[in-house]
MARZA-382968 format. One record per residue: x, y, z of N, C-alpha, C in turn; residue in three letters. Coordinates in steps of 0.2 Angstrom, whole numbers, plus 2048, in hexadecimal, padded with zeros to 3 digits. Example, Ala and Ser with C-alpha at 12.3 -4.5 7.8 and 13.67 -1.06 7.14 Angstrom:
8427E482783E7EA8278427F0827ala
8407F58238447FB824840800827ser
//
This chain:
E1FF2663DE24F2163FE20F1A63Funk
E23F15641E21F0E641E23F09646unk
E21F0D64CE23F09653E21F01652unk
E26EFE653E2FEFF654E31F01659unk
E36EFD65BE39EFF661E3EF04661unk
E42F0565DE46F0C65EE44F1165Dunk
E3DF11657E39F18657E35F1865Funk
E33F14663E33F1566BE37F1966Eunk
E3EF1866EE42F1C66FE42F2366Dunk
E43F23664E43F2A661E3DF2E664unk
E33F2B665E2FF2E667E2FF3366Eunk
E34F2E673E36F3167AE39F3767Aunk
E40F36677E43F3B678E41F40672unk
E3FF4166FE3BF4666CE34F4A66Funk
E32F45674E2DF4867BE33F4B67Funk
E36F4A67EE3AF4C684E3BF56684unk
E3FF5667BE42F5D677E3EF62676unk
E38F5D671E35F6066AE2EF6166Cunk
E2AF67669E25F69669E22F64663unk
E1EF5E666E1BF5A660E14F5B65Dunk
E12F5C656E0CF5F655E06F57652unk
E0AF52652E06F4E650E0DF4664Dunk
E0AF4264EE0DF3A64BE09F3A646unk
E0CF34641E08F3163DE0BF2963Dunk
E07F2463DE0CF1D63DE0AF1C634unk
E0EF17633E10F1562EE11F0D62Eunk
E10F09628E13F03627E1BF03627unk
E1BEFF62BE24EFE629E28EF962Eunk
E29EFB633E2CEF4638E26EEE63Aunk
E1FEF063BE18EED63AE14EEF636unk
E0FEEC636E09EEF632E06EF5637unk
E04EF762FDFFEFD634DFCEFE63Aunk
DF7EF863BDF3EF7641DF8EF8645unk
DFDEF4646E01EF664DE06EFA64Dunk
E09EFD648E0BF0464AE08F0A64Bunk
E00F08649DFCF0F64EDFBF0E652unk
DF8F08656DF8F0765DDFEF07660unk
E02F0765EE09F07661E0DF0D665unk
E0BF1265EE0CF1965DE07F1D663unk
DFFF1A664DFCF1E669DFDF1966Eunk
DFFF1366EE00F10676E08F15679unk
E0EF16676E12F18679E10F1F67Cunk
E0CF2467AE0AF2A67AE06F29680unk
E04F26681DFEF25688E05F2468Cunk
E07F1D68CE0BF1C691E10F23694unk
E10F2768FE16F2D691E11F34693unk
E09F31695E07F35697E04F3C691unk
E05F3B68BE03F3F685DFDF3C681unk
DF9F3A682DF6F3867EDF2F3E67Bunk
DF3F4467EDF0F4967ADF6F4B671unk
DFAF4866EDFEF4966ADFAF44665unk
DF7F4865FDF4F4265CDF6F3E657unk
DF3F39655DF6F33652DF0F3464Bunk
DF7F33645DF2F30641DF2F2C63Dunk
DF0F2663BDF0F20638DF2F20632unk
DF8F1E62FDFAF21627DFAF1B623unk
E01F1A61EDFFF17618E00F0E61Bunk
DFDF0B619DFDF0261AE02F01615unk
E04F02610E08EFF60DE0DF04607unk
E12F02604E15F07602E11F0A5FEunk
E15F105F8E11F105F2E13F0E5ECunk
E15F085EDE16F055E3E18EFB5E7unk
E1BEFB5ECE1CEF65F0E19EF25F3unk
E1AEEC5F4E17EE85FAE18EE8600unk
E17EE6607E18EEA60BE1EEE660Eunk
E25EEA60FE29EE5614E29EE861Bunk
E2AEE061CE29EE6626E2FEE062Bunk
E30EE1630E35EE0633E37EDA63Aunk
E30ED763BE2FED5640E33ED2644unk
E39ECE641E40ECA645E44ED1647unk
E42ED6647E46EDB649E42EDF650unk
E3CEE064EE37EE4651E33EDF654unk
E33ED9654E2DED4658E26ED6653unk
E21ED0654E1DECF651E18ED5651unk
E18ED765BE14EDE65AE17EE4659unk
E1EEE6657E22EED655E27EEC65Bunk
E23EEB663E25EED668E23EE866Cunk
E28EDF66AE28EDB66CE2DEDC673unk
E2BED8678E30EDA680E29EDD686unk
E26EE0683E21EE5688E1BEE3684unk
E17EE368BE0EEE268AE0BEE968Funk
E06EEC68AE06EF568CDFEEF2690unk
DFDEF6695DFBEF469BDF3EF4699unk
DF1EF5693DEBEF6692DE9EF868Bunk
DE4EF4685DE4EF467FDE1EFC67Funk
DE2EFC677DDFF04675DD9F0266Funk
DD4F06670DCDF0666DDD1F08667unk
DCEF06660DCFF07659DCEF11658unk
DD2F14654DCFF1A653DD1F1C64Dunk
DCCF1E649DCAF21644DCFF27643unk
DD3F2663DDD6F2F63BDD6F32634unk
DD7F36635DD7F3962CDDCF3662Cunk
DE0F36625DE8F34621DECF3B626unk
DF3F38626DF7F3E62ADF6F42624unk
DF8F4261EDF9F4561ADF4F4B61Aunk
DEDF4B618DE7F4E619DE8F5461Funk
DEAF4E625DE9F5362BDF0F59629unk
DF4F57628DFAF5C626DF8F60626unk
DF7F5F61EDF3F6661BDEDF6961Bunk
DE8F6561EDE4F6A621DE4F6E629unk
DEBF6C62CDEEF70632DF5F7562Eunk
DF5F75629DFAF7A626DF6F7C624unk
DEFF7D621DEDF8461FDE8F86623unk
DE8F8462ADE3F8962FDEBF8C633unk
DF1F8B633DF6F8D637DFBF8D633unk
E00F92635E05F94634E0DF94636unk
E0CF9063BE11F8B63FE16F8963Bunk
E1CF8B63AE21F87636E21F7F638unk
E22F7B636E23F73637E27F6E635unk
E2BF6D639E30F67636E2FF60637unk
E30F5C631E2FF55632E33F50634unk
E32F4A639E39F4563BE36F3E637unk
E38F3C634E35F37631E3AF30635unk
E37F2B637E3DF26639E38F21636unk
E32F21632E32F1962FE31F1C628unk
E2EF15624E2FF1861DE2BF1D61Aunk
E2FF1F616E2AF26613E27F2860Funk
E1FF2260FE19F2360BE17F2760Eunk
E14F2A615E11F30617E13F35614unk
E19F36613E1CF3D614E1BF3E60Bunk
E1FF38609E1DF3A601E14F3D5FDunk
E11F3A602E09F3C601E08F43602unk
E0BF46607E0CF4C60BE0EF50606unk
E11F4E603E16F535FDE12F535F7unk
E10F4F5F6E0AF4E5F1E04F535F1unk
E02F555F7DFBF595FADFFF605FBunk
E04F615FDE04F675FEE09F6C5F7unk
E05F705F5E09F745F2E0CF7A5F5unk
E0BF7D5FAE0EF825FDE13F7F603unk
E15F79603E17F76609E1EF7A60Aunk
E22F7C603E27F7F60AE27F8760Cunk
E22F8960BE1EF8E60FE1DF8B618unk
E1AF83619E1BF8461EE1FF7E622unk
E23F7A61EE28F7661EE2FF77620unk
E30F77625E37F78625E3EF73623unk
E3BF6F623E3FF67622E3DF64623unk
E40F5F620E3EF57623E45F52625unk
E46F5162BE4AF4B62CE49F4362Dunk
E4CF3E629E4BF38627E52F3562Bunk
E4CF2E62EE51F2B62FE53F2762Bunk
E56F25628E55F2061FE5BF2161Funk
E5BF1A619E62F1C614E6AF1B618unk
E6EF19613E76F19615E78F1B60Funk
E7FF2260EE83F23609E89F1A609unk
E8AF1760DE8CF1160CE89F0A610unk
E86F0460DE84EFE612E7FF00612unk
E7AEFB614E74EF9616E71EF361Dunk
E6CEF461EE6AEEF621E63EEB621unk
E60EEB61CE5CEE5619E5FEE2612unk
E65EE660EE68EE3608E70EE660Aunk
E75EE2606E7CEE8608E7BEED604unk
E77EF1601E78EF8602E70EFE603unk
E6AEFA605E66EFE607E65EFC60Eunk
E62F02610E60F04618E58F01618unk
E54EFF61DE4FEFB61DE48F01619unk
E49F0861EE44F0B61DE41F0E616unk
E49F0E612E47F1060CE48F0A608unk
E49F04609E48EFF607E3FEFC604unk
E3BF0060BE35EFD60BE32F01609unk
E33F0A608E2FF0B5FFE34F0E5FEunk
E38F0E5F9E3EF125F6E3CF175F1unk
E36F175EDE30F1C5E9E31F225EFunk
E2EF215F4E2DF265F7E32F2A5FBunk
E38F265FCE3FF285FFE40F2A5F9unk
E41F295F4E44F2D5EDE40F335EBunk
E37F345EEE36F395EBE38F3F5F4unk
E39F3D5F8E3CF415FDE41F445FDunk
E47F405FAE4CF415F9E4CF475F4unk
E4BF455EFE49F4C5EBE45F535EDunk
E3FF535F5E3DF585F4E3EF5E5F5unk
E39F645F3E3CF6A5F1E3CF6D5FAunk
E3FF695FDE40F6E604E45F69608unk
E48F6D60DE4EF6B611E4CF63612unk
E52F5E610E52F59614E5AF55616unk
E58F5161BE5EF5161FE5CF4961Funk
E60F4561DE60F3D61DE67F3B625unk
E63F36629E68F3462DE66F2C62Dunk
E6BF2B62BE6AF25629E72F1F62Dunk
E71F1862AE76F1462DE7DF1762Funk
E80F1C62BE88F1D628E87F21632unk
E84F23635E84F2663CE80F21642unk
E78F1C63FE75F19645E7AF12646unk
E7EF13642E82F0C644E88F0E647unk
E8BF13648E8FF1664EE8FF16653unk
E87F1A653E84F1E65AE7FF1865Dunk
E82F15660E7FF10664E7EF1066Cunk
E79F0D66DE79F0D674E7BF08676unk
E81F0767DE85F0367FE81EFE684unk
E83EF7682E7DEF3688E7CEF568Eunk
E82EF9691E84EF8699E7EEFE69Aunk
E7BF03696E76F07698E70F06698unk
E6EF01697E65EFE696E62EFF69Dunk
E66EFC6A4E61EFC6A9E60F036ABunk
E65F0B6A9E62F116AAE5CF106A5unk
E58F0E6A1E51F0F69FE4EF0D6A4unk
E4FF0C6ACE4AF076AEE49F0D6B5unk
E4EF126B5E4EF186B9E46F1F6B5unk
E42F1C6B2E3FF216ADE36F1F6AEunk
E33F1A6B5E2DF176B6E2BF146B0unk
E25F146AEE22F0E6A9E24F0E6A2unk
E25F166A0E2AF17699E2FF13697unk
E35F1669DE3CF1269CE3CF0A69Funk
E36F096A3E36EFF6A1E35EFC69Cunk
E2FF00698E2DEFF691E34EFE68Bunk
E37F0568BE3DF06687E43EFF689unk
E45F00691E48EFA691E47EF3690unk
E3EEF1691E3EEE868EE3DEEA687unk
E3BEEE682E3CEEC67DE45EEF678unk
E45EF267BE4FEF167BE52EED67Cunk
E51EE7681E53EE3684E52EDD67Dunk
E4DEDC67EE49ED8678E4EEDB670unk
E4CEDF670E50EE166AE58EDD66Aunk
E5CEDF66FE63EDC66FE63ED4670unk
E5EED2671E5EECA672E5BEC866Dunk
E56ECA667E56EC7661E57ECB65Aunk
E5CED065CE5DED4655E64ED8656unk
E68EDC65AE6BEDD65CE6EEDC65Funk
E76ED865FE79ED5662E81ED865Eunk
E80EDE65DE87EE165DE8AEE0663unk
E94EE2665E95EE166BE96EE966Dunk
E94EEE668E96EF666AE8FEF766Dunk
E88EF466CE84EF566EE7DEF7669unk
E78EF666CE72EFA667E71EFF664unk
E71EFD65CE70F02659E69F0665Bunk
E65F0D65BE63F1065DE60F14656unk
E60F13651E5FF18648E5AF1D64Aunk
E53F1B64DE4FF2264DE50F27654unk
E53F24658E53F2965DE5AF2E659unk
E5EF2C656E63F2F652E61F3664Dunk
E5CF3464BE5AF38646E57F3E64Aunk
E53F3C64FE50F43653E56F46656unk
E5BF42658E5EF4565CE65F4C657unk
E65F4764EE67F4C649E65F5264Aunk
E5CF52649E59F58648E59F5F64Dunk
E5AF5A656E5CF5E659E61F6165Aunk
E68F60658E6DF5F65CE71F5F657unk
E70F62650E74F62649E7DF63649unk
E7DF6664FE85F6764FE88F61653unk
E84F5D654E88F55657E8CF50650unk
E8BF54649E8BF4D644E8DF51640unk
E92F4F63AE95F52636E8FF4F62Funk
E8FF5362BE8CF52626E8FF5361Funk
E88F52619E8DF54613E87F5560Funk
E85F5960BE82F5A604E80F585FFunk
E7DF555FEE7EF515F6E77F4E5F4unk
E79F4F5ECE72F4F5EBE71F445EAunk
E6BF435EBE68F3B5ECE64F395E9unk
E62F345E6E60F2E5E6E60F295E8unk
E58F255E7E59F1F5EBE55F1A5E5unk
E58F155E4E59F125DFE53F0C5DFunk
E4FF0A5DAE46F095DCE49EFE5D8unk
E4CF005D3E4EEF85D1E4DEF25D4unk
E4CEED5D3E4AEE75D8E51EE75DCunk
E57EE55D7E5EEE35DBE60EE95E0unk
E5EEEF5DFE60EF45E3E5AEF85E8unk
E56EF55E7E50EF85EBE52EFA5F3unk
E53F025F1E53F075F8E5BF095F9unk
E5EF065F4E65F095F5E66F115F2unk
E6BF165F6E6AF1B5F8E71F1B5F2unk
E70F215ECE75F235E6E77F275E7unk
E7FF2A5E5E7EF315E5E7DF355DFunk
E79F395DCE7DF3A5D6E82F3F5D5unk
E83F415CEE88F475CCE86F4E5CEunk
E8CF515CFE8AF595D2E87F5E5D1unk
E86F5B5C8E82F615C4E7CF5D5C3unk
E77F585C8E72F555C5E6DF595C8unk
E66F5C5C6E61F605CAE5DF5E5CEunk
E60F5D5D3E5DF5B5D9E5FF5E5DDunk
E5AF5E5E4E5CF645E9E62F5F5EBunk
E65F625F1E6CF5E5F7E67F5C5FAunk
E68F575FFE67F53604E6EF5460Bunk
E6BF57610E73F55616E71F4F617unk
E76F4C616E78F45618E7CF4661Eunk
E7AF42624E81F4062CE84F3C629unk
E8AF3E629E90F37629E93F3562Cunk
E93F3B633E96F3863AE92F3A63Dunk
E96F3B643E90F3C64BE95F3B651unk
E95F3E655E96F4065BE92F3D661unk
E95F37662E93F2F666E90F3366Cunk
E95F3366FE96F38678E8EF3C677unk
E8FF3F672E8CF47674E83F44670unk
E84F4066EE7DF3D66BE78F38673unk
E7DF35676E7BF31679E79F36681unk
E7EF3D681E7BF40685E75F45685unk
E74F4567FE6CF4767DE67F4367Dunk
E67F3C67DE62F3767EE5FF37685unk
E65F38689E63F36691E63F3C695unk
E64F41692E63F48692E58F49690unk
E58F4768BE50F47688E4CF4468Aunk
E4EF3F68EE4AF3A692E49F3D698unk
E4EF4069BE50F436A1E4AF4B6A0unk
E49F4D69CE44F5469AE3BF50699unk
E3CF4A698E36F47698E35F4669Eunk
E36F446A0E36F416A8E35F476ACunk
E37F4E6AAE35F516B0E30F536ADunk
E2DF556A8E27F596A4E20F546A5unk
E22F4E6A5E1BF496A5E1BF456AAunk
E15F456B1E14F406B5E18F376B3unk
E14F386AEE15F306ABE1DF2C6ABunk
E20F326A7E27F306A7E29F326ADunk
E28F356B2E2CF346B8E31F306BBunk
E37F346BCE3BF2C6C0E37F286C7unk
E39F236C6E36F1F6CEE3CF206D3unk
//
């Protein structure tokens, strides 16, 4: 991921659900430097800083780096000042660490990817045996129709499209949740001050939510949410109707990141694509997640 504000979000309720075996930050809504401090400052604050972090790719792989700051603030997670700096820490590449924790263990493992997907394409690069222990990977990326860094690409695959293209293709389950759903499933303004029922975490979540609405989102259905969306795909697969088809993502300068479909008989694995979703029943899983994080860690504790 590439916190980010709404990857804040997706990282919570994902502590809430999910047995997590490791983050990795990525360039993508900021530079590297502050999506890994950002990645291990949320984790402290939620009382996990045993969950490790590890510093990934600085910039695409064929591209220059876009990143996002009128969306995300200067630091990812502009609104909130985290109550204490973090010392620099040295890591292998996620990549590396992967596979060198897939061949001491035999853990099946699934991947949520919410920024862009240089990590994960390097990942696939290094392992030959991955879907031996690969069970998917869900992306946040992509829209079978509309964009929003161009009218037809979506930011994450915007910013390396190489590496969304060779995802798209891989030889193992993938599930793309993309705009055609996080622009539905929005969270409604009138719910923000319930983040402030959740101690240090859910004030975190609510000033840079807040922040977000005041200089990025200013829909009147309310804040779009994209990565919390995709965890909640992975969880919760019977909230979203889906579709199969095989994909491409288009690398050309005029089209960079836009999601193709192609012909039926073209060799390449399907892709589930979400094309709807199930509002009600997604936004009751969020505050459901948060609500299992809260009893499981001190830190998120309600006040």
């Amino acid at each position: 991921m590439d916190p980010g504000i709404d990857d804040a979000l997706a990282l919570y309720t994902a502590l809430g659900r999910l047995p997590i075996a490791g983050l990795s930050a990525v360039a993508g809504n900021v530079e590297i430097e502050k999506t890994f401090v950002n990645a291990r400052q949320l984790l402290r604050l939620a009382g996990r800083s045993d969950v490790p972090v590890w510093r990934g790719s600085a910039a695409p792989l064929h591209y220059p780096l876009h990143t996002a700051p009128h969306v995300h603030g200067a630091s990812g997670l502009d609104g909130y000042q985290f109550p204490a700096p973090l010392d620099d820490a040295p890591t292998e590449p996620p990549w590396a660490a992967w596979a060198r924790i897939w061949q001491e263990e035999t853990t099946p493992v699934h991947l949520i990817a919410t920024g862009p997907l240089t990590n994960i394409a390097k990942l696939l690069w290094c392992l030959d045996d991955a879907p031996s222990r690969l069970t998917g990977i869900t992306v946040m990326g992509g829209a079978i129709h509309g964009g929003n860094v161009t009218p037809t690409a979506e930011f994450n695959f915007y910013a390396d499209p190489e590496a969304a293209d060779q995802v798209m293709g891989a030889n193992v389950p993938v599930t793309m949740v993309g705009l055609d759903v996080t622009h539905k499933a929005r969270l409604p303004w009138e719910d923000l001050p319930r983040f402030l029922d959740f101690a240090e975490p859910g004030r975190l979540l609510y000033a840079v939510l807040h922040w977000y609405g005041e200089h990025a989102e200013r829909h009147p259905d309310g804040l779009a949410i994209h990565d919390a969306i995709a965890v909640a795909a992975y969880a919760n697969p019977e909230l979203f109707v889906w579709q199969e088809l095989p994909l491409t993502v288009l690398q050309d300068a005029a089209w960079r990141g836009t999601v193709a479909r192609l012909p039926e008989s073209a060799r390449r694995p399907r892709v589930k694509a979400a094309v709807d979703v199930d509002v009600p029943g997604v936004l009751n899983w969020l505050w459901g997640s948060l609500q299992a994080m809260a009893e499981n860690s001190p830190a998120f504790r309600q006040s």
